[in-house]
C-alpha positions as CSV (number, residue, x, y, z in Angstrom):
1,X,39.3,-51.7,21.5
2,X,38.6,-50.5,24.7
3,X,37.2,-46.5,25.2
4,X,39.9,-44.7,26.2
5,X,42.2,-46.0,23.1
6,X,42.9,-43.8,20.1
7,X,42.7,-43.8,16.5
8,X,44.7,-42.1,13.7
9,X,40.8,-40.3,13.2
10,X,40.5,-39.2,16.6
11,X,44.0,-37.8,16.2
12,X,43.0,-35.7,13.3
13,X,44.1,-37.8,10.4
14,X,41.0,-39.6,8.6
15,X,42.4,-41.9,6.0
16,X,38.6,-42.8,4.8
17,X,38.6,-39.1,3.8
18,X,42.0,-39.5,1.7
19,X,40.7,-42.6,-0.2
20,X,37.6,-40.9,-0.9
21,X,39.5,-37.7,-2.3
22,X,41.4,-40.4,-4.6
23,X,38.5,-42.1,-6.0
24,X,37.1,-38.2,-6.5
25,X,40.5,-36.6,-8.6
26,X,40.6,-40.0,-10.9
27,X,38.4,-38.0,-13.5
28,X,40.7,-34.9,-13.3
29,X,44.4,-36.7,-13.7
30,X,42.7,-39.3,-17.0
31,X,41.8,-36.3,-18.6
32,X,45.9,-34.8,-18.7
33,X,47.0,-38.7,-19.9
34,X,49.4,-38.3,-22.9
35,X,51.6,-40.9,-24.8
36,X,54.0,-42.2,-22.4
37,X,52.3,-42.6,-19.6
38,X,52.3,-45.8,-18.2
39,X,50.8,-46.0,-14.8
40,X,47.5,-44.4,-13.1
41,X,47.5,-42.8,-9.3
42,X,47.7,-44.8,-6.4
43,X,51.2,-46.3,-6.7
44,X,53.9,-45.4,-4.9
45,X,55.6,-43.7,-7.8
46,X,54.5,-42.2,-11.4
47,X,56.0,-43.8,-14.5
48,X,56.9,-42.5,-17.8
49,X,58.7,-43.7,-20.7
50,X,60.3,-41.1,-22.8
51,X,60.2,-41.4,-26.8
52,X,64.1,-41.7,-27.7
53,X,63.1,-41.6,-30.9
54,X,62.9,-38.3,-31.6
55,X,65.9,-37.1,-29.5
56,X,69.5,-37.5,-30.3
57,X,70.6,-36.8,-26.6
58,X,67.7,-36.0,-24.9
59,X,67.8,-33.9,-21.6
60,X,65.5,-33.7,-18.6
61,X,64.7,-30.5,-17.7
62,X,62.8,-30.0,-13.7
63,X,61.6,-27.4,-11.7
64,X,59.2,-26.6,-8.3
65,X,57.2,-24.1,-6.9
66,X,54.2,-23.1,-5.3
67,X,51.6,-20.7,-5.2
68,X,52.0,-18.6,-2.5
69,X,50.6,-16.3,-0.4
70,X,47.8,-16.4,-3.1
71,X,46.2,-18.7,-1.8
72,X,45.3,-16.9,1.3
73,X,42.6,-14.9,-1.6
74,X,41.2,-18.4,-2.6
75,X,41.0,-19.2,1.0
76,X,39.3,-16.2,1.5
77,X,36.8,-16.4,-1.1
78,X,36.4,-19.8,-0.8
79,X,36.9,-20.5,-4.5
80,X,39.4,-23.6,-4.6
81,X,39.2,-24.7,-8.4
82,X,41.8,-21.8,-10.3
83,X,45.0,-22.5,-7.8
84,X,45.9,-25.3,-9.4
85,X,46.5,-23.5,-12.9
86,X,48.7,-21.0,-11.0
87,X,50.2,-24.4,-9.7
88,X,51.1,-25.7,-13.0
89,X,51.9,-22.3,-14.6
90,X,54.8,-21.5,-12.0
91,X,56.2,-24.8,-12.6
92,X,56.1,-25.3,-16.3
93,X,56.9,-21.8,-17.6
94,X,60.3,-22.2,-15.3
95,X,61.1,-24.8,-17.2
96,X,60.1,-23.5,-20.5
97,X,62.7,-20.9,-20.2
98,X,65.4,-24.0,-21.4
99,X,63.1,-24.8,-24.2
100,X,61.7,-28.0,-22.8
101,X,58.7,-29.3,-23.5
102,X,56.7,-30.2,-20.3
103,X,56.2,-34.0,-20.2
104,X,55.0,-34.9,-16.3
105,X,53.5,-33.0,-13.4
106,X,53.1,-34.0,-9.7
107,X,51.1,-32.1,-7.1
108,X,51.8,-32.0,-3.2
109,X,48.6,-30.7,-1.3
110,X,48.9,-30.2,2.6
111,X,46.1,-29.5,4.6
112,X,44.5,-28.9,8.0
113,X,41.7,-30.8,7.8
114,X,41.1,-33.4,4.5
115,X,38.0,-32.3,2.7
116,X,37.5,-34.6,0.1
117,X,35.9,-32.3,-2.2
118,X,38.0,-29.7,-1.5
119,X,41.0,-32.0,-2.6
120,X,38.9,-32.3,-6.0
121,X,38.5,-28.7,-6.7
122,X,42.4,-27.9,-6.2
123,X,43.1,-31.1,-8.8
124,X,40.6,-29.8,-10.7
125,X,42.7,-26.5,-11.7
126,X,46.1,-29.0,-11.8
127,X,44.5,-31.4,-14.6
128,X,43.1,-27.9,-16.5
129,X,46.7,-26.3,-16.1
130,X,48.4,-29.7,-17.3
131,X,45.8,-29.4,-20.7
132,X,46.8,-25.9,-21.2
133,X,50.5,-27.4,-20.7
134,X,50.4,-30.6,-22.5
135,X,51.8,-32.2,-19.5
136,X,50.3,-35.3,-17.8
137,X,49.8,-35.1,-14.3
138,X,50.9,-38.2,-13.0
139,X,50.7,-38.6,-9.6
140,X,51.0,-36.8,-6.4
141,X,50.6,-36.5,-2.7
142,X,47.6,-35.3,0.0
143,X,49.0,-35.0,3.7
144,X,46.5,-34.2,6.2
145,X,48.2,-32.4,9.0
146,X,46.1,-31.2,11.8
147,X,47.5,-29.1,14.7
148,X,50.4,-27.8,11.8
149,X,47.2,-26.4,9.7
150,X,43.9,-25.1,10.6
151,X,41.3,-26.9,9.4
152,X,40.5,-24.5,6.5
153,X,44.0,-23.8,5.3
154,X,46.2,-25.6,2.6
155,X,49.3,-24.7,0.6
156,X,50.1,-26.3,-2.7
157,X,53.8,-27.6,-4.4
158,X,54.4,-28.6,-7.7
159,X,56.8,-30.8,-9.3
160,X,57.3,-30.5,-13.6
161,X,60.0,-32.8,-15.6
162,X,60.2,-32.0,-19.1
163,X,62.4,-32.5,-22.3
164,X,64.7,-31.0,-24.6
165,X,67.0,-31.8,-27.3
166,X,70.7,-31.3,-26.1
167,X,72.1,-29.1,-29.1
168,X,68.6,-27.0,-28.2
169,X,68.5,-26.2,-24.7
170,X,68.5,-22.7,-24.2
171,X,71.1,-21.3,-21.2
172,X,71.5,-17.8,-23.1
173,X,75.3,-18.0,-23.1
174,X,75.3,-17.1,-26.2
175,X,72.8,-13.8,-26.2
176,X,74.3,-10.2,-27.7
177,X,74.5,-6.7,-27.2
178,X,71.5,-5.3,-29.7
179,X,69.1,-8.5,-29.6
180,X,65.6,-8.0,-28.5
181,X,63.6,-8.4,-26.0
182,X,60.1,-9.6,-27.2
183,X,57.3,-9.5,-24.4
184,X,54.1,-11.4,-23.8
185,X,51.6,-9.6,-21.6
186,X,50.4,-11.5,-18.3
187,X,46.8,-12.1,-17.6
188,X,47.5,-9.9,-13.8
189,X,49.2,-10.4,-10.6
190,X,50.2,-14.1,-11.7
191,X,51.4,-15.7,-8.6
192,X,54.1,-13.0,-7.1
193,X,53.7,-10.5,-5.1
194,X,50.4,-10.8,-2.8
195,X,51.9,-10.5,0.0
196,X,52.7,-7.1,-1.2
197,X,49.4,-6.4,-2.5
198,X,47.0,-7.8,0.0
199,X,49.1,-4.9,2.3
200,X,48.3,-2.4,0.3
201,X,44.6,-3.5,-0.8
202,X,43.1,-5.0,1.9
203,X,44.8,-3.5,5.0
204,X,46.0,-0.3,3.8
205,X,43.1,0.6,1.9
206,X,40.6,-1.3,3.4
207,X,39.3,-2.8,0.3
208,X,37.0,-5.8,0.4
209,X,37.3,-8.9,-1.6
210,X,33.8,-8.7,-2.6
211,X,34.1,-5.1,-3.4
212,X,33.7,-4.3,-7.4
213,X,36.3,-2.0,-9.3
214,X,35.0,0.5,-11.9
215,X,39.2,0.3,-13.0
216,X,39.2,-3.4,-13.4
217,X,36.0,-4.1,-14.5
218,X,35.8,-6.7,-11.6
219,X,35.7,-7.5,-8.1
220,X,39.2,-6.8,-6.6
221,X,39.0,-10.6,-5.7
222,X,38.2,-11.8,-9.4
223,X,41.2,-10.0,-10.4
224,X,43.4,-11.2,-7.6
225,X,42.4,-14.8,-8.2
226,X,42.8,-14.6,-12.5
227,X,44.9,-17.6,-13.2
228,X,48.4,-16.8,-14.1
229,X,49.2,-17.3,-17.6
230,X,50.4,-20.7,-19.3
231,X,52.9,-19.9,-21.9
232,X,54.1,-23.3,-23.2
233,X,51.6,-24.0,-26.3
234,X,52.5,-20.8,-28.4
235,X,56.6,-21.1,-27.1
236,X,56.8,-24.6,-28.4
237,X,55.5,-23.5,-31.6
238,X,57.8,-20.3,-32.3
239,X,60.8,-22.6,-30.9
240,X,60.4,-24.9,-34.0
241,X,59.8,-21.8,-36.2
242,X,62.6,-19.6,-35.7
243,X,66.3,-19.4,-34.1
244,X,65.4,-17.8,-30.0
245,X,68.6,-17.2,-27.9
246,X,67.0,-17.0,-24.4
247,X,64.1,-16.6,-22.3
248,X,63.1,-15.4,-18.8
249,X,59.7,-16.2,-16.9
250,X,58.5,-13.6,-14.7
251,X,57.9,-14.0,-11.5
252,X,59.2,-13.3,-8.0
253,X,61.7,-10.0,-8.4
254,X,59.7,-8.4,-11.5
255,X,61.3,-8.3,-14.6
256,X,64.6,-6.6,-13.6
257,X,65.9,-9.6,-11.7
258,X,64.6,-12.5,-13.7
259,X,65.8,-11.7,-17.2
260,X,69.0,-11.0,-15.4
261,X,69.2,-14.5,-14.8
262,X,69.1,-14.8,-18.7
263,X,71.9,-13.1,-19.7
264,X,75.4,-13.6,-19.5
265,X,77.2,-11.9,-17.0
266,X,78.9,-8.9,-18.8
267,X,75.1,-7.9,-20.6
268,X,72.6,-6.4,-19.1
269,X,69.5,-4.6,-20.9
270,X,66.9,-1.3,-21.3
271,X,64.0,-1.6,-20.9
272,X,61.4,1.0,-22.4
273,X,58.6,1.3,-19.5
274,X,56.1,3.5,-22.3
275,X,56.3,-0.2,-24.3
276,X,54.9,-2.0,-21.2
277,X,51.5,-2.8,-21.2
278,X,50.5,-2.2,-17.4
279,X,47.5,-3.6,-16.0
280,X,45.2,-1.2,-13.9
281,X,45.6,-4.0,-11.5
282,X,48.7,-2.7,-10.8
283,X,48.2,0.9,-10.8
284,X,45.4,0.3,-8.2
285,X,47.9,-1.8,-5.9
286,X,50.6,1.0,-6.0
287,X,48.0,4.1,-5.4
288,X,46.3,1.8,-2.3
289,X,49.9,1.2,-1.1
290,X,51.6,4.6,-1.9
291,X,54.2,2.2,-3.7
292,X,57.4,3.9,-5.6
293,X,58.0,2.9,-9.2
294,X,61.3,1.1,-8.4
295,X,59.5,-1.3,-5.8
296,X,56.6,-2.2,-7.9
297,X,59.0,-3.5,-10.8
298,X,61.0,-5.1,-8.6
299,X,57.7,-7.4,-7.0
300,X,55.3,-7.5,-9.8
301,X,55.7,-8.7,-13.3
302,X,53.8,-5.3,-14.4
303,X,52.0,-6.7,-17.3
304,X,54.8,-9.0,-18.9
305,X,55.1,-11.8,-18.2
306,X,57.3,-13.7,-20.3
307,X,60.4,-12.5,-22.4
308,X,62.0,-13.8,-25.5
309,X,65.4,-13.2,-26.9
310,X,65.9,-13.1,-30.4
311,X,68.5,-11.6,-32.5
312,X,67.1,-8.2,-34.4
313,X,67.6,-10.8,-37.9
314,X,64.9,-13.3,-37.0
315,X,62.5,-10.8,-34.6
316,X,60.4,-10.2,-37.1
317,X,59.8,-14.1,-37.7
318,X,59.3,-14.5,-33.6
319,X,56.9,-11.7,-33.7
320,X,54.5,-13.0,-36.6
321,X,54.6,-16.8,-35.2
322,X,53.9,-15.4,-31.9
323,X,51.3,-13.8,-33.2
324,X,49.9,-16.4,-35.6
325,X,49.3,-18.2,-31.8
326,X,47.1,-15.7,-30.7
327,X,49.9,-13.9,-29.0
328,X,50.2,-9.9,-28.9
329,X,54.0,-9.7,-28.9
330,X,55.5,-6.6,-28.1
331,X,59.0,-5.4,-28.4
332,X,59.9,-4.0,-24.8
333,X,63.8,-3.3,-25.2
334,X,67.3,-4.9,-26.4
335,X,70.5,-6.5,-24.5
336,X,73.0,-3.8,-24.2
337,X,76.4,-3.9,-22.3
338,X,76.4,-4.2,-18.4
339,X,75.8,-1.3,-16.8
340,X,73.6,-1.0,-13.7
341,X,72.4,-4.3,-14.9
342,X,68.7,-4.2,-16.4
343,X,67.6,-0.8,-16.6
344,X,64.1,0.1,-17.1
345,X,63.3,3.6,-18.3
């Protein structure tokens, strides 16, 4: 090689780096290996052979999704090993909506420049959200892309498969006028809304990352990193426990647009806002940002977030399973005829 030839290193791109982060993760993906799981990383693909045994006519349930603009506070902070669990959460509790149990996982990480242990920290928080899932994570992909990324920035996609019994899936065709609407309360911002609230916090207000909140009991970026919520566990366990008719995840468009997406067309629903339980995280966002009601709902999940539908006949069992999970169910409303839609009051 003569001096003035180049190499895939010089041009950015330092393979050595990627087979290093691969030997690093190898702890972190063998400690989400469930049954059915027959391959390790490396491969060109992940393989996994489903139990027909327990499923008359099984159905494969996917969804994908990211983190977001989130990731501009772990960049910030430079804490790199919680993303992941937002990773995981965004992907499985989409999918947990149809009652599927998540089986498989697969991460995408892009980033300027390939720190080795950086890539371990972010597969760090995948494997810990795949445990709090039940998923395996069973392979993925780690593109360095310099001159697309600066060095210190990455984003994060996910990639969940999971399974449900045909005469179970849940599409909430058949929800009613008068059945509930049973909460579970989020653990914050989840992974929605920061572009939102770093606006209002951090160049509106002038807050600092660093900077502790008498109100939250925590630096503002403590709370903005808190790992969003992984439902699956305790909704697997009230599905086989009592009759639910649908479900929403909360996410992107608050909870007015996403249990939309639950109902049938000609329902819509109330929702009571005094039954909300509203994090100060949220009331702090909206005073920093002089935010109206209507816009906050509409971008945050506001302390819910995740719905279940039950008829008023079995909400008492949902509510005692849920809570025999640890859960603090609340009732937040009911399905009512369509009117302006979901209406929160």
């Amino acid at each position: 090689m003569n001096n003035d030839s180049l190499d895939y290193k010089q041009a950015g791109v330092d393979i050595d780096a990627a087979n290093r982060s691969v030997e690093l993760i190898k702890q972190w993906v063998e400690k989400t290996h469930r049954p059915g799981v027959l391959s390790g990383i490396g491969g060109f693909g992940g393989f996994f052979a489903l139990d027909t045994s327990r499923y008359a006519e099984p159905v494969l349930v996917s969804g994908t999704d990211g983190v977001g603009t989130k990731l501009k506070i772990a960049q910030m902070m430079d804490i790199h090993h919680t993303v992941g669990i937002d990773l995981v959460a965004m992907c499985v509790n989409d999918i947990l909506v149809h009652g599927a149990e998540p089986l498989f996982f697969l991460d995408y990480i892009a980033v300027g420049k390939l720190k080795p242990s950086l890539v371990e920290q972010l597969v760090q928080g995948v494997s810990e959200g795949c445990l709090q899932a039940g998923c395996a994570l069973i392979g993925g992909e780690t593109a360095e892309m310099p001159g697309f990324y600066n060095e210190d920035e990455y984003d994060l996609a996910g990639f969940a498969v999971g399974v449900v019994e045909r005469s179970r899936l849940l599409t909430g065709q058949n929800v009613e006028e008068g059945d509930l609407l049973i909460g579970l309360p989020s653990s914050g911002v989840h992974s929605n809304g920061y572009s939102l609230a770093r606006k209002a916090l951090l160049e509106r207000a002038g807050l600092k990352l660093e900077q502790y909140s008498s109100e939250l009991g925590k630096t503002i970026g403590e709370e903005l990193l808190t790992p969003t919520r992984i439902y699956v566990k305790p909704i697997l366990k009230l599905l086989q426990h009592t009759e639910i008719k649908a479900m929403a995840h909360i996410t992107g468009g608050g909870i007015v647009e996403n249990l939309q997406r639950s109902l049938p067309t000609h329902l819509g629903a109330q929702i009571d806002s005094a039954s909300l339980p509203v994090l100060p995280v949220f009331d702090l966002i909206a005073h920093a940002g002089q935010i109206d009601k209507q816009e906050m709902y509409r971008t945050f999940n506001m302390g819910i977030g995740f719905i279940v539908i039950a008829s008023a006949h079995y909400s008492d069992n949902a509510l005692k399973c849920l809570r025999d999970e640890g859960e603090n169910p609340i009732v937040i409303g009911r399905v009512c005829q369509q009117g302006e839609g979901v209406v929160i009051k």
